[in-house]
Backbone as XML, in Angstrom:
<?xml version="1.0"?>
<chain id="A" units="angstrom">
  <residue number="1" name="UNK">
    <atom name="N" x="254.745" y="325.031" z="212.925"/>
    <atom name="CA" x="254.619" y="325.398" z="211.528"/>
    <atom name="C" x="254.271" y="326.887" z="211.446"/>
  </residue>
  <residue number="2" name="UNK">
    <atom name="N" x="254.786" y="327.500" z="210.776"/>
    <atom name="CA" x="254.917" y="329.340" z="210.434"/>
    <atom name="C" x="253.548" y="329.274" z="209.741"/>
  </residue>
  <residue number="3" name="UNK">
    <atom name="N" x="252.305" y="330.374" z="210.749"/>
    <atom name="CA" x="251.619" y="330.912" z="210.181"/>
    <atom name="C" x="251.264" y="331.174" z="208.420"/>
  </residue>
  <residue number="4" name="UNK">
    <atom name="N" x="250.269" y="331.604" z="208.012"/>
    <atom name="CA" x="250.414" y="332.240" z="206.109"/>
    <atom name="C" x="249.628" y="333.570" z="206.479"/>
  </residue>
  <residue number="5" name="UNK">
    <atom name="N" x="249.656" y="334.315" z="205.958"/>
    <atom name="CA" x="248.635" y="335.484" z="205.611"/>
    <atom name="C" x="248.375" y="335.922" z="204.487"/>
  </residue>
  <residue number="6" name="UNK">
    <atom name="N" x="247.765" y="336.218" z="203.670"/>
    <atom name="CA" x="246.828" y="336.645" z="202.774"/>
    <atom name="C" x="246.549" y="338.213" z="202.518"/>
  </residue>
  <residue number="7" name="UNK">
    <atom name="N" x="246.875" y="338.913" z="202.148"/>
    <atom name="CA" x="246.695" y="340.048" z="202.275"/>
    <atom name="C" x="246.187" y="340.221" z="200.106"/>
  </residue>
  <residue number="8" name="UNK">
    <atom name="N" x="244.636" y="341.314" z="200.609"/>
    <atom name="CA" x="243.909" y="341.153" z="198.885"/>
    <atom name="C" x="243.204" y="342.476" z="198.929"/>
  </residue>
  <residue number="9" name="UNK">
    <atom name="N" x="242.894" y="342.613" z="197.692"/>
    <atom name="CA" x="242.293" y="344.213" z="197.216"/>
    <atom name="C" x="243.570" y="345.356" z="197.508"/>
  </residue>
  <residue number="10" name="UNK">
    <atom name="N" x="244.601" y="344.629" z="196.744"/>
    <atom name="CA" x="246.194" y="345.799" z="196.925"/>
    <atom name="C" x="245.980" y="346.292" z="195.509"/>
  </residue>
  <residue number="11" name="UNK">
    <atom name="N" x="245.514" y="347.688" z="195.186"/>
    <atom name="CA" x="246.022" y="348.591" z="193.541"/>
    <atom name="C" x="247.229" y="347.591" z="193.137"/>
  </residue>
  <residue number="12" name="UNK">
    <atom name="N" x="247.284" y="348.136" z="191.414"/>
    <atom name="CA" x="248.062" y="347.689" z="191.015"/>
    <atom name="C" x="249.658" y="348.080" z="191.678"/>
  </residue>
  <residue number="13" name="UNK">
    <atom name="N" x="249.511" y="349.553" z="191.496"/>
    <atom name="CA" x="250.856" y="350.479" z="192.027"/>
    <atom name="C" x="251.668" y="349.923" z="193.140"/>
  </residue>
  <residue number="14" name="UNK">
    <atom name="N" x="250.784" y="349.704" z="194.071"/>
    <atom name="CA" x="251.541" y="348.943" z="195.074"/>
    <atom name="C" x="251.979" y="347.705" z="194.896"/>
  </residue>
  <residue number="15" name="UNK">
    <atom name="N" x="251.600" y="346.854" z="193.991"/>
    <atom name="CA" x="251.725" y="345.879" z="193.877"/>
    <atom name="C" x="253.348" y="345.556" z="193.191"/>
  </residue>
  <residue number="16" name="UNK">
    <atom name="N" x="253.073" y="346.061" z="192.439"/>
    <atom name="CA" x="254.478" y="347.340" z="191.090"/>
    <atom name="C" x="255.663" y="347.413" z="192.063"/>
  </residue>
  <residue number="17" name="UNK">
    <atom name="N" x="255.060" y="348.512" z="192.859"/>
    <atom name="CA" x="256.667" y="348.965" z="194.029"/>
    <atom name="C" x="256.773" y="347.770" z="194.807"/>
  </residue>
  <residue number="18" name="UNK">
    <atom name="N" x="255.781" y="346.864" z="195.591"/>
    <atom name="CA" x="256.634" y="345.957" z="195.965"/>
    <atom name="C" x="257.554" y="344.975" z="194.964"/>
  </residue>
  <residue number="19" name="UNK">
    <atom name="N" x="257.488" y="344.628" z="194.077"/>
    <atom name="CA" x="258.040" y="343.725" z="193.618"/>
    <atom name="C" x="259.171" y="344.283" z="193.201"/>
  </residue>
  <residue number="20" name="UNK">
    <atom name="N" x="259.203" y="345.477" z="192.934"/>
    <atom name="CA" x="260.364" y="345.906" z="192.134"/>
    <atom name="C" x="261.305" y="346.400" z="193.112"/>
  </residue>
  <residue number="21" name="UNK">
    <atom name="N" x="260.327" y="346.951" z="194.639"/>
    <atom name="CA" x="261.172" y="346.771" z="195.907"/>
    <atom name="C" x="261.993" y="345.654" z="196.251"/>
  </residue>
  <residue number="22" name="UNK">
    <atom name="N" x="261.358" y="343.911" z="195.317"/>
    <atom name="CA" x="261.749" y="342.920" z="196.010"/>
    <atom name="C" x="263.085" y="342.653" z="195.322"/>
  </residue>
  <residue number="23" name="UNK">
    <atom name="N" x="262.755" y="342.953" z="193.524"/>
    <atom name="CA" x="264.279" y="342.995" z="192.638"/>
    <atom name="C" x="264.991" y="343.683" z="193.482"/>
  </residue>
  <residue number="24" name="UNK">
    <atom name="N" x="265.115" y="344.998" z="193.798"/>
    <atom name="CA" x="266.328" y="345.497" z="193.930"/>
    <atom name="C" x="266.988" y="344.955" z="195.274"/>
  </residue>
  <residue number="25" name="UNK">
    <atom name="N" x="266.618" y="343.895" z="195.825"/>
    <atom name="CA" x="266.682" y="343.541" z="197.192"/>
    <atom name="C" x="267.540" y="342.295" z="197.121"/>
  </residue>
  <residue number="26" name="UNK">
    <atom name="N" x="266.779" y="341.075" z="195.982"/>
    <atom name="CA" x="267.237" y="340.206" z="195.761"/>
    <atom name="C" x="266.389" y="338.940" z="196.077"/>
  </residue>
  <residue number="27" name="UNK">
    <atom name="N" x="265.309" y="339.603" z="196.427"/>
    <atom name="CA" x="263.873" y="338.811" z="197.173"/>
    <atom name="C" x="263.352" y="338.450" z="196.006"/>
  </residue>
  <residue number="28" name="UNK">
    <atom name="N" x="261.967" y="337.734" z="196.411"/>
    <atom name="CA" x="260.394" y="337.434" z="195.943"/>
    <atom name="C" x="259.424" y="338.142" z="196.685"/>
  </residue>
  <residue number="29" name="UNK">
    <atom name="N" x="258.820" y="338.886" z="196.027"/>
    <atom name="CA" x="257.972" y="339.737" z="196.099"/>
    <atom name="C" x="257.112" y="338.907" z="197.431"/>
  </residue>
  <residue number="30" name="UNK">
    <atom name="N" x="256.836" y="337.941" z="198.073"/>
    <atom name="CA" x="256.875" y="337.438" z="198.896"/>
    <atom name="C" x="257.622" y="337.482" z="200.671"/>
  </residue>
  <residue number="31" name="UNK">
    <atom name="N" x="258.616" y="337.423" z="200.009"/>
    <atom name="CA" x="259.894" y="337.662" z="200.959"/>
    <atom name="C" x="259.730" y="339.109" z="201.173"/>
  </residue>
  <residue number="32" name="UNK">
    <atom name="N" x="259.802" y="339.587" z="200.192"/>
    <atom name="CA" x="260.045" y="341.108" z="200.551"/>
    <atom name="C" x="258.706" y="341.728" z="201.486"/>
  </residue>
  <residue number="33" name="UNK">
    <atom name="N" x="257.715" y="341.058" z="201.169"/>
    <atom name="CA" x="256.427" y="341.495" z="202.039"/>
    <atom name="C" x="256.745" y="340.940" z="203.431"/>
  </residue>
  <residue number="34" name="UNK">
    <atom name="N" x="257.811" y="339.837" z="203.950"/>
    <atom name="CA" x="257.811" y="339.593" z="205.170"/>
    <atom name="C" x="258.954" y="340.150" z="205.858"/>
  </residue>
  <residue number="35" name="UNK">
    <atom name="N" x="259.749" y="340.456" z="205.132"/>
    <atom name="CA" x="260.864" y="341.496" z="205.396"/>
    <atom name="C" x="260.025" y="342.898" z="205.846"/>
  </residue>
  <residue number="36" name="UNK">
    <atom name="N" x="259.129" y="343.533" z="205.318"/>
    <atom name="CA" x="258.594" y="344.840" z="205.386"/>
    <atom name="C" x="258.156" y="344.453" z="207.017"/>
  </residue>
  <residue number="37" name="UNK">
    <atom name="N" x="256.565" y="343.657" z="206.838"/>
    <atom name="CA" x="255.939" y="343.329" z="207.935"/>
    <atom name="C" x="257.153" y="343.036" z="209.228"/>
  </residue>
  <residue number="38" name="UNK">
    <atom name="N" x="258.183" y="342.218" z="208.865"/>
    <atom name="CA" x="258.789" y="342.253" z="210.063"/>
    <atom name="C" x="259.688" y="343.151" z="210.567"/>
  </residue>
  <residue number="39" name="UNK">
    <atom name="N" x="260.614" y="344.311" z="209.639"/>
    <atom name="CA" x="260.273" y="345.917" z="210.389"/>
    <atom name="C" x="260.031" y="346.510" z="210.977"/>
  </residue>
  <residue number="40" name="UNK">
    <atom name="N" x="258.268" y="346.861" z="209.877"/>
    <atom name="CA" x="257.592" y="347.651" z="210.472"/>
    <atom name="C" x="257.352" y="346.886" z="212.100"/>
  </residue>
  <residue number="41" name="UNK">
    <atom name="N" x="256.756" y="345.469" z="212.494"/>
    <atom name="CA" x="256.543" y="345.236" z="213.828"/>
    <atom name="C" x="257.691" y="345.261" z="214.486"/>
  </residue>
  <residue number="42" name="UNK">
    <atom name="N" x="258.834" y="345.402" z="214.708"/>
    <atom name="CA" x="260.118" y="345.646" z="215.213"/>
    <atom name="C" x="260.096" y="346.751" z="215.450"/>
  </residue>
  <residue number="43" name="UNK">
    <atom name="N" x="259.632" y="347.478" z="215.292"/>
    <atom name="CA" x="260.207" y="348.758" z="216.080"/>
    <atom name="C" x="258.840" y="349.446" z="216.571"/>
  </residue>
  <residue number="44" name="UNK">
    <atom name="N" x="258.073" y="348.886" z="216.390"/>
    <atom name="CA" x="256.472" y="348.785" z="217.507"/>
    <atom name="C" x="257.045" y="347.985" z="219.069"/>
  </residue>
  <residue number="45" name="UNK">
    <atom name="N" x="256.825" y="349.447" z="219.542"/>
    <atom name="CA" x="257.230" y="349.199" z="221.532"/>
    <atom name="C" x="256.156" y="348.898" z="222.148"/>
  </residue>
  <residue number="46" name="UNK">
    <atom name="N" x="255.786" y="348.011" z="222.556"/>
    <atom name="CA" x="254.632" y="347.354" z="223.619"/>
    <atom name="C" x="254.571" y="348.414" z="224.599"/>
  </residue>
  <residue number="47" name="UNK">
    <atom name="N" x="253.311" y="349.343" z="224.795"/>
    <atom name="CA" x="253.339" y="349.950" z="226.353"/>
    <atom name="C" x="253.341" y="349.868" z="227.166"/>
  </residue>
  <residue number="48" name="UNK">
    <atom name="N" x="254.319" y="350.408" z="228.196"/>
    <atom name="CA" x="254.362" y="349.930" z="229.921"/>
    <atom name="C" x="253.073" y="349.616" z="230.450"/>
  </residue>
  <residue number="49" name="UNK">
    <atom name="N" x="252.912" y="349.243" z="231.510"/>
    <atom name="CA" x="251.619" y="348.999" z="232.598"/>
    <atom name="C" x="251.472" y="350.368" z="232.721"/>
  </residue>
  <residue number="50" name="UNK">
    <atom name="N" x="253.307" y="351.479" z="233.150"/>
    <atom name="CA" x="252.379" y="352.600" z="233.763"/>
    <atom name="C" x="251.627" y="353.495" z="232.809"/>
  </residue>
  <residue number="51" name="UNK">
    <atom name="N" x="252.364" y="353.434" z="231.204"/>
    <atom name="CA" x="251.742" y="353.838" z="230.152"/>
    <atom name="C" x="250.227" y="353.930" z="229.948"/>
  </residue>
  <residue number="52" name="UNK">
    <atom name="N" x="250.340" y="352.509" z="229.817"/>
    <atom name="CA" x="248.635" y="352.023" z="229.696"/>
    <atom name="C" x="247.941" y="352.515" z="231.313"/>
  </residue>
  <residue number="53" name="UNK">
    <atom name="N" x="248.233" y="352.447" z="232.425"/>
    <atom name="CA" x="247.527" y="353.076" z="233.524"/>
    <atom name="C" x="247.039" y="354.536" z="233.383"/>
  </residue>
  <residue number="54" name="UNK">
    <atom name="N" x="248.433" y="355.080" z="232.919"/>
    <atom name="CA" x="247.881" y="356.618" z="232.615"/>
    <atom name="C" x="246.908" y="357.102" z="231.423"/>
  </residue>
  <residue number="55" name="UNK">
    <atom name="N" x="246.846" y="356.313" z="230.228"/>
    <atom name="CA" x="246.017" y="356.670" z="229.688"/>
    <atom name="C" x="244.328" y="355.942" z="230.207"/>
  </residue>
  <residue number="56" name="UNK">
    <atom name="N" x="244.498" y="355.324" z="230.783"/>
    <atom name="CA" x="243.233" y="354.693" z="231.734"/>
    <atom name="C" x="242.742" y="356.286" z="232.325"/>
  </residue>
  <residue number="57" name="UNK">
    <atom name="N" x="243.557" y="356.664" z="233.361"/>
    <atom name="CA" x="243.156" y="357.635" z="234.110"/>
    <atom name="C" x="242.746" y="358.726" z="233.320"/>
  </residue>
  <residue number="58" name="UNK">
    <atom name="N" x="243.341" y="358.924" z="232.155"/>
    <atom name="CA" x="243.579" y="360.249" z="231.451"/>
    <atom name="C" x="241.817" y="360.008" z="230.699"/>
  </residue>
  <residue number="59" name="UNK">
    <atom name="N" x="241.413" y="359.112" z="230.428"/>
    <atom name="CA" x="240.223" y="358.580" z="229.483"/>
    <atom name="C" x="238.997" y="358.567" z="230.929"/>
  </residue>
  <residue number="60" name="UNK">
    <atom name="N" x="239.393" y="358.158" z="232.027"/>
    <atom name="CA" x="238.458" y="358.167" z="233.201"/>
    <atom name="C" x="238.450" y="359.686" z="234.120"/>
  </residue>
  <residue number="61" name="UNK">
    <atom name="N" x="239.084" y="360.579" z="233.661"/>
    <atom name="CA" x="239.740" y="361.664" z="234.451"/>
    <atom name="C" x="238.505" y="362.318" z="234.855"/>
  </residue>
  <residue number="62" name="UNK">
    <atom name="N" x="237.261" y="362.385" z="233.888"/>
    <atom name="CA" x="235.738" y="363.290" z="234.662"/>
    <atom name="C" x="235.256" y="362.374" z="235.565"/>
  </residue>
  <residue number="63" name="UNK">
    <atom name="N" x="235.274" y="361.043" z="235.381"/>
    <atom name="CA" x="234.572" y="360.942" z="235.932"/>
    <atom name="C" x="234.402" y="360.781" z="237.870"/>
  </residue>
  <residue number="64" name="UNK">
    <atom name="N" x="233.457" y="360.886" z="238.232"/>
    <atom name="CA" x="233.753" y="360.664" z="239.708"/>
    <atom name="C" x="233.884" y="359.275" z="239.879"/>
  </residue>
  <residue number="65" name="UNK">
    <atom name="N" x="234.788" y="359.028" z="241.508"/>
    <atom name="CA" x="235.526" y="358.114" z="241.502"/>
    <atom name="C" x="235.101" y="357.923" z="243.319"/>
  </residue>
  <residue number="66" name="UNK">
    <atom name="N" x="235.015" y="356.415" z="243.660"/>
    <atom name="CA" x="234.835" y="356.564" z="245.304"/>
    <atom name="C" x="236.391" y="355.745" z="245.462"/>
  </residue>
  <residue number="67" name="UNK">
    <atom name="N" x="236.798" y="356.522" z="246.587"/>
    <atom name="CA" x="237.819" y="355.915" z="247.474"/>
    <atom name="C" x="237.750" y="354.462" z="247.459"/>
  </residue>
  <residue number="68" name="UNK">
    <atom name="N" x="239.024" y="354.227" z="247.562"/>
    <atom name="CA" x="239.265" y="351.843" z="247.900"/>
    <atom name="C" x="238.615" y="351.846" z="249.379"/>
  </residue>
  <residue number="69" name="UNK">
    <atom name="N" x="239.141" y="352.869" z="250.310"/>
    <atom name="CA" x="239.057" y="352.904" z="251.564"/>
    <atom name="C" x="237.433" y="352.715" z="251.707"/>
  </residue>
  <residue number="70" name="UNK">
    <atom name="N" x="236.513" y="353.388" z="251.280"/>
    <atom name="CA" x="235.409" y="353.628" z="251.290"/>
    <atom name="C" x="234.294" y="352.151" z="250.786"/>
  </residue>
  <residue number="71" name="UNK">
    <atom name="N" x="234.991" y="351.802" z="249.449"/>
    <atom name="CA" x="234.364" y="350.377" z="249.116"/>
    <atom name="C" x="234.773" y="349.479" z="250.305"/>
  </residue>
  <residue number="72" name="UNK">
    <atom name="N" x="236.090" y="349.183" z="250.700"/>
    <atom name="CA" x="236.672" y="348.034" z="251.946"/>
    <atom name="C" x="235.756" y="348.078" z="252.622"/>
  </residue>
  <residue number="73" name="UNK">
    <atom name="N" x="235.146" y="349.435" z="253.284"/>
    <atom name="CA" x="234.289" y="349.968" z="254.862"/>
    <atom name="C" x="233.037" y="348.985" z="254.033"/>
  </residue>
  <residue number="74" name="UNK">
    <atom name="N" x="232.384" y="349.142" z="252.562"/>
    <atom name="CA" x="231.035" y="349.125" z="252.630"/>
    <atom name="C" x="231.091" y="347.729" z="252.490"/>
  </residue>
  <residue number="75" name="UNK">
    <atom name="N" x="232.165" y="347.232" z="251.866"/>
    <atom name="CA" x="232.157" y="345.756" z="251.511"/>
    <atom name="C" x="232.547" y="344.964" z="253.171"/>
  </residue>
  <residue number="76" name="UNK">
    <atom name="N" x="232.855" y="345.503" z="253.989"/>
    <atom name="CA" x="233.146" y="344.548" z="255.175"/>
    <atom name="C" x="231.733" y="345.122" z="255.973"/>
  </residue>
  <residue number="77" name="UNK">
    <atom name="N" x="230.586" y="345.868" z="255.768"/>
    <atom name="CA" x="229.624" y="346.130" z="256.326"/>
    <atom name="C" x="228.498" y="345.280" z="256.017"/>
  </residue>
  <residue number="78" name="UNK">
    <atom name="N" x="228.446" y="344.477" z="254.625"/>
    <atom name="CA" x="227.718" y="343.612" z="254.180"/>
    <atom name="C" x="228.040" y="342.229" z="254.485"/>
  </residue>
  <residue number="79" name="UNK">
    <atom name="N" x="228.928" y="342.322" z="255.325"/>
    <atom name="CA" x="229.291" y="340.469" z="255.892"/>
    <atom name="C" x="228.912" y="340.173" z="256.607"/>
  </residue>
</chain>
């Protein structure tokens, strides 16, 4: 069963252009709000892993960092 959403506290104005967005369309001011929403999320690109990695690094870039090599040594020294 398809989700509902609710969307409240919209000005009048907007309220105005959608509907009259929805006449000239052939919609219900309804329709036309899921027509928009599904759009606008259509052409929203999910970011790569390496995307999202680099802004990891780019957000961690001061800080200091210890080697893998270095944790392996300390973590196989505690066994």
């Amino acid at each position: 069963m398809p989700g509902s959403l609710q969307v409240r506290n919209l000005d009048d104005d907007t309220i105005q252009r959608l509907k009259a967005r929805a006449a000239r369309h052939g919609r219900s001011a309804e329709a036309e709000h899921r027509e928009i929403l599904r759009h606008a999320l259509s052409a929203e690109i999910d970011p790569s892993f390496a995307d999202l990695a680099a802004r990891l690094r780019a957000m961690s870039g001061e800080r200091a960092h210890t080697p893998a090599e270095e944790l392996q040594r300390e973590g196989r020294g505690e066994r």
